[in-house]
C-alpha positions as CSV (number, residue, x, y, z in Angstrom):
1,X,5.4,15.3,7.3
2,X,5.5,14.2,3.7
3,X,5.9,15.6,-0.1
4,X,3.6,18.3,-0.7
5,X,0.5,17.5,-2.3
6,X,-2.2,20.0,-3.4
7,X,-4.1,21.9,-0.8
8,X,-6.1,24.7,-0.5
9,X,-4.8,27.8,0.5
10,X,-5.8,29.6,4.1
11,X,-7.3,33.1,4.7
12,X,-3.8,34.2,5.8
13,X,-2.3,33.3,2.5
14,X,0.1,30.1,3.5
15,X,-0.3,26.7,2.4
16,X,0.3,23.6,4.6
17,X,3.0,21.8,3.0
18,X,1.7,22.5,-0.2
19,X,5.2,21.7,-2.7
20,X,5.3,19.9,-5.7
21,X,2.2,19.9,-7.6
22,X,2.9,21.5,-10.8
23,X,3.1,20.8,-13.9
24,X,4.5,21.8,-17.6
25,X,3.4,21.0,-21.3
26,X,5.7,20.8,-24.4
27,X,4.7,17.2,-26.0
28,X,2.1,18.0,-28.2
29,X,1.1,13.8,-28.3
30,X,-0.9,13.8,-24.9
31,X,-4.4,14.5,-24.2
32,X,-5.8,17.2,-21.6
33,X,-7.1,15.0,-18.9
34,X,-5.9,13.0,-16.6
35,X,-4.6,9.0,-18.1
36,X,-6.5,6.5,-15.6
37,X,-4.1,3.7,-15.6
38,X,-4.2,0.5,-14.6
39,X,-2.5,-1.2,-11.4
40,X,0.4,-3.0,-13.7
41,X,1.3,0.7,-15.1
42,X,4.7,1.9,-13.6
43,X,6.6,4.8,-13.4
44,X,8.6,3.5,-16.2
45,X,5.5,4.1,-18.5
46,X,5.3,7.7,-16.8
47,X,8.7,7.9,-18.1
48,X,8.4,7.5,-21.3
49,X,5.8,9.7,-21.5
50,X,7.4,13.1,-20.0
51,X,10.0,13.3,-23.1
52,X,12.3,15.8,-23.1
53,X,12.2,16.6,-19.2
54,X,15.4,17.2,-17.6
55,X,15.0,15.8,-13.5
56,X,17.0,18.3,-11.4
57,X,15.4,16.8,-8.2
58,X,14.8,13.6,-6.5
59,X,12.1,13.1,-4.0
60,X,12.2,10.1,-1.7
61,X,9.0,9.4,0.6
62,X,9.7,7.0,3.6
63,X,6.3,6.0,5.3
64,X,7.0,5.1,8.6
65,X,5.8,6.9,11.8
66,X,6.0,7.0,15.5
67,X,2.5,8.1,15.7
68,X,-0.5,9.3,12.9
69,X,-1.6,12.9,13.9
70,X,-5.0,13.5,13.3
71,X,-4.4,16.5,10.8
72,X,-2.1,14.5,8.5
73,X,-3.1,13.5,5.1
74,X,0.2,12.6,3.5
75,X,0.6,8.5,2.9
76,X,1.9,7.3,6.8
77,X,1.5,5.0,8.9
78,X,2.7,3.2,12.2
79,X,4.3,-0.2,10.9
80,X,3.5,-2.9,13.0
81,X,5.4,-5.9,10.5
82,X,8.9,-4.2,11.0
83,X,9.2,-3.7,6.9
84,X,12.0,-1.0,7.1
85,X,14.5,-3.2,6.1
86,X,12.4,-4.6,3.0
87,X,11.4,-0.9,2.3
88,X,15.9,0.0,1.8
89,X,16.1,-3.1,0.1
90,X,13.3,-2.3,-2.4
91,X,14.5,1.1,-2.8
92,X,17.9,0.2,-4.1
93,X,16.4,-1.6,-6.9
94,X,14.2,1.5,-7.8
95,X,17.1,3.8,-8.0
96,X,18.1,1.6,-10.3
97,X,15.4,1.3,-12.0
98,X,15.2,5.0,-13.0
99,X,18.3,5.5,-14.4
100,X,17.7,5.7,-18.3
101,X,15.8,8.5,-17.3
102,X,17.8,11.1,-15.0
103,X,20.3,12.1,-17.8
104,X,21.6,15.7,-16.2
105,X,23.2,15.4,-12.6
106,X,20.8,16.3,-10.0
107,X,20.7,19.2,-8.1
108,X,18.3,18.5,-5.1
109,X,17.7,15.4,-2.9
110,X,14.6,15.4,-0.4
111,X,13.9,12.6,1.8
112,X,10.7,12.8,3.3
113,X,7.9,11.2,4.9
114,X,6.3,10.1,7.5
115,X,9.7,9.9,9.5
116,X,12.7,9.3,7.5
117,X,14.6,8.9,11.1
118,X,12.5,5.9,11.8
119,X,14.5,4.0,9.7
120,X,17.5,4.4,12.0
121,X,21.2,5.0,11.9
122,X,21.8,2.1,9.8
123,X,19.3,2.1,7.6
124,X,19.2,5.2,7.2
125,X,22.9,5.5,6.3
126,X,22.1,2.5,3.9
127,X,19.9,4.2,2.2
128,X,21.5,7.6,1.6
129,X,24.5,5.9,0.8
130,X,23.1,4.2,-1.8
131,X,21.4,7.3,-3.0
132,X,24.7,8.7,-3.7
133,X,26.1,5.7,-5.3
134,X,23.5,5.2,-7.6
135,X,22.2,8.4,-8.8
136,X,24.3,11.2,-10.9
137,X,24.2,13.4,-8.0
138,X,26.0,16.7,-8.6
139,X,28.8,17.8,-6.4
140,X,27.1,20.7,-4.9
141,X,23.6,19.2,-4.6
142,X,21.6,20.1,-1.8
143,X,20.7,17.2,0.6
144,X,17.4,17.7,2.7
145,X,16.0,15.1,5.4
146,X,13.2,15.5,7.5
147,X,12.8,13.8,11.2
148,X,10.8,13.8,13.8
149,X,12.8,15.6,17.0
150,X,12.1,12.4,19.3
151,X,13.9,10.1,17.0
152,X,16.9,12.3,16.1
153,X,19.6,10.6,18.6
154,X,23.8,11.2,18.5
155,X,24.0,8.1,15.6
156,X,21.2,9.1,13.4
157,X,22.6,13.2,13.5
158,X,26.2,11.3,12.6
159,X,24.4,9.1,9.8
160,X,23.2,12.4,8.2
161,X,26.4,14.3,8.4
162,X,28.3,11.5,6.8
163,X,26.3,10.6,4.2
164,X,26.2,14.3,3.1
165,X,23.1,15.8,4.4
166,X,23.2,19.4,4.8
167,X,19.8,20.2,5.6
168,X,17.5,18.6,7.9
169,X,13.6,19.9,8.9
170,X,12.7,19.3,12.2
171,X,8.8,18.9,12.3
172,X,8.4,21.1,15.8
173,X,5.1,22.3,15.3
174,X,4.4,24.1,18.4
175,X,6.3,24.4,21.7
176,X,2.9,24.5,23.5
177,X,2.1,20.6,25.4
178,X,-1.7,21.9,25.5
179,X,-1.1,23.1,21.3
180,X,0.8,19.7,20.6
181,X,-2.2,17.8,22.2
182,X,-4.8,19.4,20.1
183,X,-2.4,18.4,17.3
184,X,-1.9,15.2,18.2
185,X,1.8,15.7,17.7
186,X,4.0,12.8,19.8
187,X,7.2,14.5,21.0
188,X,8.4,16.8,24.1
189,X,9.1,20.2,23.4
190,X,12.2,20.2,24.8
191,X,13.2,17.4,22.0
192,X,13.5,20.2,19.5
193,X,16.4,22.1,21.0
194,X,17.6,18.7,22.1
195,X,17.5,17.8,18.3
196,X,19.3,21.2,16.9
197,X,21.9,20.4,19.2
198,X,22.9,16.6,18.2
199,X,22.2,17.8,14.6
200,X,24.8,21.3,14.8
201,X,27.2,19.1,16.7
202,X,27.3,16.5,14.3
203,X,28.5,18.9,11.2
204,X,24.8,19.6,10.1
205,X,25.2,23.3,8.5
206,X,21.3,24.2,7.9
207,X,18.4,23.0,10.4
208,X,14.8,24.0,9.4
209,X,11.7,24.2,12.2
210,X,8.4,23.9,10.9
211,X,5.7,25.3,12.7
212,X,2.0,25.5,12.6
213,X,-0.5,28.6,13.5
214,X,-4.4,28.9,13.9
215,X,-4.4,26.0,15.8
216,X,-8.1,25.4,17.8
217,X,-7.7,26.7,21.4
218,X,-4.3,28.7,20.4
219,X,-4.2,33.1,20.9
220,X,-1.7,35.0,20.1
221,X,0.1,35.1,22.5
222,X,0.6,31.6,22.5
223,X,1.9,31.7,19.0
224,X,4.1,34.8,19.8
225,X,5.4,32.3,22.4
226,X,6.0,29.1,19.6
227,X,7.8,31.9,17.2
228,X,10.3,33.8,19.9
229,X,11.1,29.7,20.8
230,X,12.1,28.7,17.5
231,X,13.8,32.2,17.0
232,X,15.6,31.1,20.4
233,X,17.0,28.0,18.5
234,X,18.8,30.2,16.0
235,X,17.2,27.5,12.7
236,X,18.5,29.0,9.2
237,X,15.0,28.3,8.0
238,X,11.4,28.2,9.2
239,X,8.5,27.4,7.6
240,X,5.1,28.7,8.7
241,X,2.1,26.7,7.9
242,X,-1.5,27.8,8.9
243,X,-3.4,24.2,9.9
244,X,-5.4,22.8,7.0
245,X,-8.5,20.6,7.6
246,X,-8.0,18.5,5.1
247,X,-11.1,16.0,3.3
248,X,-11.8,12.7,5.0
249,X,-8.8,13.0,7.9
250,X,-9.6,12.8,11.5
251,X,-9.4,16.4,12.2
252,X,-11.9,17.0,9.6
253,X,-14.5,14.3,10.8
254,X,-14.2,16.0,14.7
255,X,-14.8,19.8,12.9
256,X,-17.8,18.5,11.6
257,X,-19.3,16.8,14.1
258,X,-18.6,20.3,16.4
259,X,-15.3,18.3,18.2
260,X,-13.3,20.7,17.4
261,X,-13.4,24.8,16.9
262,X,-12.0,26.3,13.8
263,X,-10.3,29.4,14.7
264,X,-11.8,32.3,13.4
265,X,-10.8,34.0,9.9
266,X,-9.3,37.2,12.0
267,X,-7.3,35.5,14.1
268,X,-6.0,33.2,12.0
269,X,-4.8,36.5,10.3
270,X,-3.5,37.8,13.5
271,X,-1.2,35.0,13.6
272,X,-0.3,35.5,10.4
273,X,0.6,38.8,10.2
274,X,2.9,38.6,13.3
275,X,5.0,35.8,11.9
276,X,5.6,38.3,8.6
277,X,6.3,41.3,10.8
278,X,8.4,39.6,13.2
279,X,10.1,37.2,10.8
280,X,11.8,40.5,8.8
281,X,12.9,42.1,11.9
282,X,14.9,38.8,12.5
283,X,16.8,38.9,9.3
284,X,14.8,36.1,7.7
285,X,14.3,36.1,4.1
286,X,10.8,35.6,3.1
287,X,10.9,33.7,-0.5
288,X,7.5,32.0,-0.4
289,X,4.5,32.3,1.2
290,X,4.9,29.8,3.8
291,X,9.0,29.9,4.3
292,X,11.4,32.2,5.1
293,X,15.4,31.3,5.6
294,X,18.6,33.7,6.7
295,X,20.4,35.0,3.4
296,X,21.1,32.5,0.8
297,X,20.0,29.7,2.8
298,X,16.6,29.0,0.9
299,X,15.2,25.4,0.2
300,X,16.4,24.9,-3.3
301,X,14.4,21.7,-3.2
302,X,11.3,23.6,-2.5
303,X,11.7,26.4,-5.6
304,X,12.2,23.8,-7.6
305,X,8.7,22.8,-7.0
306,X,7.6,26.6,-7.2
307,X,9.3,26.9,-10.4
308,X,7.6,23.9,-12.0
309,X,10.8,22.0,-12.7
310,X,11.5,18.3,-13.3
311,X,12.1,16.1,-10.2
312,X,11.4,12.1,-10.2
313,X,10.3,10.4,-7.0
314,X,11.0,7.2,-5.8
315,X,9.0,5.1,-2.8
316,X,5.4,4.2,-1.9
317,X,2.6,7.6,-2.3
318,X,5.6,9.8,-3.8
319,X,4.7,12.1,-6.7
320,X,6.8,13.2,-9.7
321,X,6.8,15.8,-12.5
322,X,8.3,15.6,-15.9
323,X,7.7,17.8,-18.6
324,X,4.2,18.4,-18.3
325,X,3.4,14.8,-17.1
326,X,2.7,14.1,-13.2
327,X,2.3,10.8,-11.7
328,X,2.1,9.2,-7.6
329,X,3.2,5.9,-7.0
330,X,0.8,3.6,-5.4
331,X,0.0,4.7,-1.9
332,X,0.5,1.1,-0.2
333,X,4.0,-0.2,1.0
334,X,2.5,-3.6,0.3
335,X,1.6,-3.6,-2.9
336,X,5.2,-1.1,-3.8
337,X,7.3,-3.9,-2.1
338,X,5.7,-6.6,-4.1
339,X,6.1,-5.0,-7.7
340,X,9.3,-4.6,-9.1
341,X,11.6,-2.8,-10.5
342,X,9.8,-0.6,-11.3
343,X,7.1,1.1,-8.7
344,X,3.2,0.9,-10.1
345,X,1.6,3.8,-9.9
346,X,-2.2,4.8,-9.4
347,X,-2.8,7.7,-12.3
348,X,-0.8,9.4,-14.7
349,X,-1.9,12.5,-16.0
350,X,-1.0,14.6,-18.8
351,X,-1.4,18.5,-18.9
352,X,-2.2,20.5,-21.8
353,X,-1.3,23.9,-22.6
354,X,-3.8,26.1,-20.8
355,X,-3.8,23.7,-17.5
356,X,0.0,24.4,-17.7
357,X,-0.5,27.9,-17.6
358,X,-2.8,27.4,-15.2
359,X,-0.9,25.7,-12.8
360,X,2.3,27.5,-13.8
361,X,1.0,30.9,-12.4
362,X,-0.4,29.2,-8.9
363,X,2.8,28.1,-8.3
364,X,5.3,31.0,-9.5
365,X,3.4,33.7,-7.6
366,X,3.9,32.2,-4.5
367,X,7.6,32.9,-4.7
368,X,8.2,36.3,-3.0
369,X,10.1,37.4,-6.4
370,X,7.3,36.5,-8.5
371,X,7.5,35.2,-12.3
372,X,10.2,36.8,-15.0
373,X,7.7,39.0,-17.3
374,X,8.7,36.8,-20.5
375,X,6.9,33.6,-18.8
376,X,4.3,35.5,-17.9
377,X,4.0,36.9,-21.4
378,X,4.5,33.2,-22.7
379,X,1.7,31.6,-20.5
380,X,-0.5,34.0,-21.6
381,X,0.0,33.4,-25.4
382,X,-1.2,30.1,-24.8
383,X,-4.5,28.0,-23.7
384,X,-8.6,29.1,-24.1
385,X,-8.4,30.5,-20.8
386,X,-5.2,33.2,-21.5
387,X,-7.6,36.0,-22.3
388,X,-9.5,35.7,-18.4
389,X,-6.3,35.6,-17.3
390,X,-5.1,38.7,-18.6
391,X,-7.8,40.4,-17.6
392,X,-7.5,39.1,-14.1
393,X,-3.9,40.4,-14.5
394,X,-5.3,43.4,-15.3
395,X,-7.7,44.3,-12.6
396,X,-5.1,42.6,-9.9
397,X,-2.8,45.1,-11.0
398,X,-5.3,48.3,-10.7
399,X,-6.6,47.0,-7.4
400,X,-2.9,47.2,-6.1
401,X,-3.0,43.0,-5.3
402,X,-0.2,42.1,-8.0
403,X,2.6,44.6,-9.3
404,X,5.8,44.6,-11.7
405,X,9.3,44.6,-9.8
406,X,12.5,44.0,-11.2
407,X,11.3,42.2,-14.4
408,X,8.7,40.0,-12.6
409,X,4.9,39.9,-12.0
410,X,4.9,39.5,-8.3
411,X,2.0,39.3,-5.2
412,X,2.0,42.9,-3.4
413,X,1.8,43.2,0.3
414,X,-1.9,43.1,0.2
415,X,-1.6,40.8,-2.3
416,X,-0.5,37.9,-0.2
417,X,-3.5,38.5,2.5
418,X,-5.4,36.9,-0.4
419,X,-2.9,34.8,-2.5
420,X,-6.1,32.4,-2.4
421,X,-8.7,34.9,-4.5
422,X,-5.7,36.3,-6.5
423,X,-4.4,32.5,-7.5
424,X,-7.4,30.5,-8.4
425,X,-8.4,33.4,-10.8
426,X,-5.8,32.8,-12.6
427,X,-5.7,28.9,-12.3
């Protein structure tokens, strides 16, 4: 799993790890489109660009991997030249790096990947450590991790628990060997509550499962089976992802050439709809459209990205957001190792005012609670495209698909069967 990139959104409504992709505009000095930079630009020059922005979060992307599954897109890989101690090494001088520019004490750290775990107790301890030292962390920031089940062992639950982490995602997937196969996923069921367990016992106070519907060849019964599993675990937080065929990964090529069976549109919506209905009778909070959590227990890392907020990110393929200006560092641990301080990046790009709006609404309606009516009112003061989007407001509105709750324009019920139609009108 990795930082959420783009993606589009499924019949049912979720997203497949679709956080932090917004962006805001308040400079008035940058042009519409995307800045094509060159290979010596860094994210020092992406800096200086997003004046003003105040970086709450921190995003860390580790690239290593046990195993590539077929349906992953995110920047990963198997490392055959044992570079993890290079990769911590590099890191520390990126932190940094970055300094002059994270002014207000951070709020959220996410480590993510690939595997963070790969890198070990050690390492790993290294590198959060260092994290802390560096950075102007607040006191009560939140400290997320992701790991692969297999590689969570009694030193690397210990490393997280002492260097402060107080939530780690556990990518489970399914708890189906014929499910995980059509996945390509590399771990043993039985890993997961294996994980919990190591990760509870070592002082770990929130564990998140993420799992995976509409997979080819699954019913529903078999995804009844994967949720009542997780539910068995007792996680504080579970994300729900239908399966994305994403452009150009191995999945996609074996759907096309008839390898593989999408699963149809109703079922897919089956699946969907059970998680929802069975997820409330729980007592999990829904506050997304792919993630739910018991009370108060919510990602804040992921409304952060939701919300459109600030967060710089450090390591190979990691994106960032700062006041209306978004960049990705290159997507080669090669090329990231070689240049320093500073990591290169591959494009910067600049959002205006209506592309703000734009993106502003894709992202704030997918929070259960929708967007304060003053934003809403703001975004739509703004850009060429603010008079379509009121009228889409409009006609969502009559048709029963959006509503106003509490001081916020928010999806309806029905509303979220079709977050996809409702939120690229109004991109």
């Amino acid at each position: 799993m990795a930082q959420p990139q783009p993606v589009p959104l499924t019949v049912a409504g979720s997203l497949a790890q679709a956080e932090g992709i917004g962006a805001s505009q308040n400079s008035q000095d940058v042009s519409e489109a995307a800045l094509k930079v060159t290979s010596k630009a860094t994210a020092k020059d992406a800096g200086a660009l997003a004046k003003g922005a105040s970086f709450r979060g921190a995003y860390f992307h580790v690239p290593f991997c046990r195993h590539k599954c077929h349906y992953c897109d995110f920047y990963s890989f198997v490392d055959t030249e044992s570079r993890e101690l290079a990769y911590v090494e590099r890191l520390e001088e990126e932190l940094q790096d970055a300094l002059e520019f994270l002014t207000v004490p951070i709020e959220t750290v996410f480590v993510g990947g690939g595997t963070p775990t790969m890198l070990g107790a050690d390492l790993l301890g290294r590198m959060l450590s260092s994290i802390r030292r560096t950075l102007p962390i607040s006191l009560n920031a939140e400290w997320s991790v992701e790991a692969n089940p297999e590689t969570v062992d009694e030193a690397v639950a210990d490393a997280l628990a002492q260097s402060g982490v107080r939530r780690v995602s556990l990518g489970a997937q399914s708890f189906n060997p014929k499910l995980l196969k059509a996945l390509e996923r590399d771990h043993d069921p039985a890993s997961v509550e294996r994980a919990v367990g190591l990760l509870r016992r070592a002082g770990i106070p929130q564990v998140n499962l993420d799992l995976i519907f509409a997979i080819p060849g699954s019913t529903i019964a078999d995804w009844e089976a994967d949720l009542l599993r997780a539910l068995s675990i007792g996680p504080d937080h579970l994300s729900a992802y239908g399966l994305v065929y994403e452009p150009n990964t191995p999945l996609t090529v074996k759907l096309r050439k008839g390898a593989v069976t999408r699963l149809p549109e109703d079922e897919e919506a089956e699946q969907y709809e059970f998680v929802v209905e069975k997820l409330a009778k729980s007592g999990y909070e829904r506050y997304e459209i792919s993630n739910w959590s018991l009370p108060g227990m919510a990602c804040r890392h992921n409304i952060l990205y939701w919300e459109n907020a600030d967060w710089w990110a450090f390591g190979p393929s990691a994106a960032a957001h700062g006041n209306g200006v978004r960049w990705r560092n290159i997507p080669r641990l090669a090329t990231w190792l070689e240049n320093r301080p500073s990591a290169p990046v591959e494009e910067i790009e600049c959002l205006g005012a209506d592309a703000n709006a734009g993106e502003s609404f894709m992202l704030g309606l997918r929070l259960m609670k929708g967007m304060p009516l003053e934003r809403v009112e703001m975004l739509l003061s703004c850009g060429e495209n603010a008079p379509r989007r009121l009228r889409s407001i409009e006609s969502f509105t009559r048709d029963g698909l959006l509503e106003q709750a509490d001081g916020h324009l928010r999806l309806s019920a029905r509303g979220f069967m079709i977050a996809d139609t409702v939120l690229s009108a109004l991109i």
